[in-house]
N, C-alpha and C positions, 0 to 999 in steps of 0.2 A: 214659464220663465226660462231663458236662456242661462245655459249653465256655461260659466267663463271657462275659456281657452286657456291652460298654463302656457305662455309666452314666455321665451327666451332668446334677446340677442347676442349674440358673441361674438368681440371683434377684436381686430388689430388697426383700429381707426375711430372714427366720428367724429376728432375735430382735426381741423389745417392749423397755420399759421395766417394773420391777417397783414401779415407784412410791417406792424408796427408793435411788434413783442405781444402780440394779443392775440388771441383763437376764438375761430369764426367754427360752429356747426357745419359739418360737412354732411354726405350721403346716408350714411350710417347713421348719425345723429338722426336726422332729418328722419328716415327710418321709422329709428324708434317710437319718433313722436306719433305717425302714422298708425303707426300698429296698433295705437291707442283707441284711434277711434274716435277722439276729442277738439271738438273745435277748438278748444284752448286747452289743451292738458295741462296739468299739474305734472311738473318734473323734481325729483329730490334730487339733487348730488350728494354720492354718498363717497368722501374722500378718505375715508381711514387707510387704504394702501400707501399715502401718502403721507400717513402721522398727522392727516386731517390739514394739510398745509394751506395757509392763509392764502396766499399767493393763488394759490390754484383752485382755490373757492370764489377770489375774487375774479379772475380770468373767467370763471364758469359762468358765473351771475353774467358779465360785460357782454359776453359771447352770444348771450339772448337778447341782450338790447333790443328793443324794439319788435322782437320776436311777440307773439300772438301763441305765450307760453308763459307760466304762473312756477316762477323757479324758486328750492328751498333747497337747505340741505340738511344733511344729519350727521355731524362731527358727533366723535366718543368722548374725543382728547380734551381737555383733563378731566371733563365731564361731561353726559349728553347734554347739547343744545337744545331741548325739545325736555318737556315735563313727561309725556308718554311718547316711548319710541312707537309702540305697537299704532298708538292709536296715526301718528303723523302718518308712518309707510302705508299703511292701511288706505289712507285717504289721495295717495299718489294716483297717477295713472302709469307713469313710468318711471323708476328709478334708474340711475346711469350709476356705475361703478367705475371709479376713475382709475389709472394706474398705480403701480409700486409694487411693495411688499405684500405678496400673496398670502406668505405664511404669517404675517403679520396681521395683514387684516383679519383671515380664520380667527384667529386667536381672540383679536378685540368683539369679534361678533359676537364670538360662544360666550365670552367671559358678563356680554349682555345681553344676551337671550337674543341678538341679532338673528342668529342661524333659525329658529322656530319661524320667528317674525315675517322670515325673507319666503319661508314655505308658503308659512300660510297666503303670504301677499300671490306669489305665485300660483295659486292653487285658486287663489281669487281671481286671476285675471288683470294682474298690475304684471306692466310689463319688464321685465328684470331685463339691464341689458348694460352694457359695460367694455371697458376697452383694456386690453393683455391681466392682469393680474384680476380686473374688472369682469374677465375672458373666464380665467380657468377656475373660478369659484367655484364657478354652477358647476363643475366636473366634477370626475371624482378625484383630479387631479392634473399637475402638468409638470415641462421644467419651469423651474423657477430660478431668479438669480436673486432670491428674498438672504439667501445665507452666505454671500460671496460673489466674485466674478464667475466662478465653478459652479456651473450649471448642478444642480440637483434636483432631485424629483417632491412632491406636497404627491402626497397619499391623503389628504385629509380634506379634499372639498365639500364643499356641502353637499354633493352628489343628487341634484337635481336630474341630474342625466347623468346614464350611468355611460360614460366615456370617460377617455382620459383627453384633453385638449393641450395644444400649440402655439403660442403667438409667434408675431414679429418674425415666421417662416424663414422670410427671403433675406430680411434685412442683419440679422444676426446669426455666422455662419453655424456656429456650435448645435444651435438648437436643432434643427432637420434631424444629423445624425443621434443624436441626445435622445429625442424622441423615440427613433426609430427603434434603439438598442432599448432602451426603457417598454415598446412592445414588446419586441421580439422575446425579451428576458423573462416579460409576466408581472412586472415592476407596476403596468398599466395597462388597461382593458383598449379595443380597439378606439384608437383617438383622432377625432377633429382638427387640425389645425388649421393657421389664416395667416396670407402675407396680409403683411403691412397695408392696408385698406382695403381689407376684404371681412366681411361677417358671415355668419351661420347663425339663419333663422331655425329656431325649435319649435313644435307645437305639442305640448305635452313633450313626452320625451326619444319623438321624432324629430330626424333634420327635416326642412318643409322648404327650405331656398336657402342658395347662397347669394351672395350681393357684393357686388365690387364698385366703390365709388373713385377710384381712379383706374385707370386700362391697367392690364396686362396682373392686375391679384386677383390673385388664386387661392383656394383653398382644397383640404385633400382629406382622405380617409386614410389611415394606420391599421395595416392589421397583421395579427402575426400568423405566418405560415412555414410550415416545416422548422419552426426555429430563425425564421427571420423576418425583417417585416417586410410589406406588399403594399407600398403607397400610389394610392387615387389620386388620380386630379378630378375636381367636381368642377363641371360645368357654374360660372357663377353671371349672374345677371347684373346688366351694368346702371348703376343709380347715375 
């Protein structure tokens, strides 16, 4: 018997816009459904960064339209959606973690045994994979703007992988230097980040590819040296 691969993707992307206020699966989406291995995967969206927001539940559903993909989700807010959490995630092939409130989501996980749940699925071979706050879960942290427009640091990931992680690199100027200063300090372990449609593939709790579904994103290594940090560019392959 094959013993499942823990799978991790981490992005700053995987869907567009579709031009008429709706989102289409991009590269990274697309992606993760692959990693699965399933003619038809089972996908959960899991929107609690979001306070589980309607709107962006229903976007998710619309966005598979006609996809040859079997879509559910798992809202917390006011109460689980689902009779057993364990047993639904369990039964995924890939869950996506949507944006928002990073330190918001931690919180609603652990307050329901979310964080156990997400290991074990992990450890099983469901593929965990998500976009900026969806991103720095799996770390053991990142910045986050879950407490203000003033960047600050989440020391509190689920630390699947022991880094610290980045989003939205290019596109939001504060973060780059934020990060840097938050190695170099000790505040965070050497860390991952990703412009704006770019992922990092994990196998276990190795990087194993980068992935860029529009030109020119990038993704980088953080590490501190002499007291300051020493940022990588990683070569990324284009979806």
């Amino acid at each position: 018997m094959t013993t499942p691969t823990p799978t991790i993707l981490a992005t700053s992307g995987g869907f567009g816009s579709d031009g008429r206020r709706g989102m289409v699966p991009t590269g990274l989406a697309t992606l993760a459904l692959r990693l699965t291995g399933a003619d038809r995967p089972k996908l959960c969206f899991v929107p609690t960064a979001s306070g589980d927001n309607v709107s962006y539940i229903q976007l998710t559903y619309a966005a598979f339209a006609g996809w040859s993909v079997d879509v559910s989700h798992l809202s917390l807010f006011p109460m689980p959606n689902v009779e057993d959490i364990r047993a639904h995630v369990l039964a995924q092939d890939v869950l996506w973690v949507g944006g928002g409130s990073v330190a918001g989501l931690l919180a609603m996980w652990r307050l329901h045994g979310l964080d156990d749940v997400l290991r074990e699925a992990w450890e099983a071979g469901v593929v965990l994979a998500g976009v900026s706050a969806g991103s720095i879960c799996w770390h053991v942290g990142g910045p986050t703007d879950s407490f203000g427009p003033e960047l600050r640091i989440v020391t509190d990931g689920l630390a699947l992988l022991p880094y610290g992680a980045g989003v939205h690199y290019d596109s939001e100027e504060e973060r780059r230097p934020f990060l840097h200063r938050a190695v170099a300090g000790g505040e965070l372990p050497a860390s991952y980040a990703t412009d704006d449609g770019a992922g990092l593939l994990y196998r276990g709790t190795e990087l194993a590819g980068v992935y860029a579904e529009k030109d020119g994103a990038r993704a980088y290594l953080v590490e501190a040296s002499g007291g300051e940090a020493k940022e990588t560019v990683l070569p990324a392959e284009r979806l």
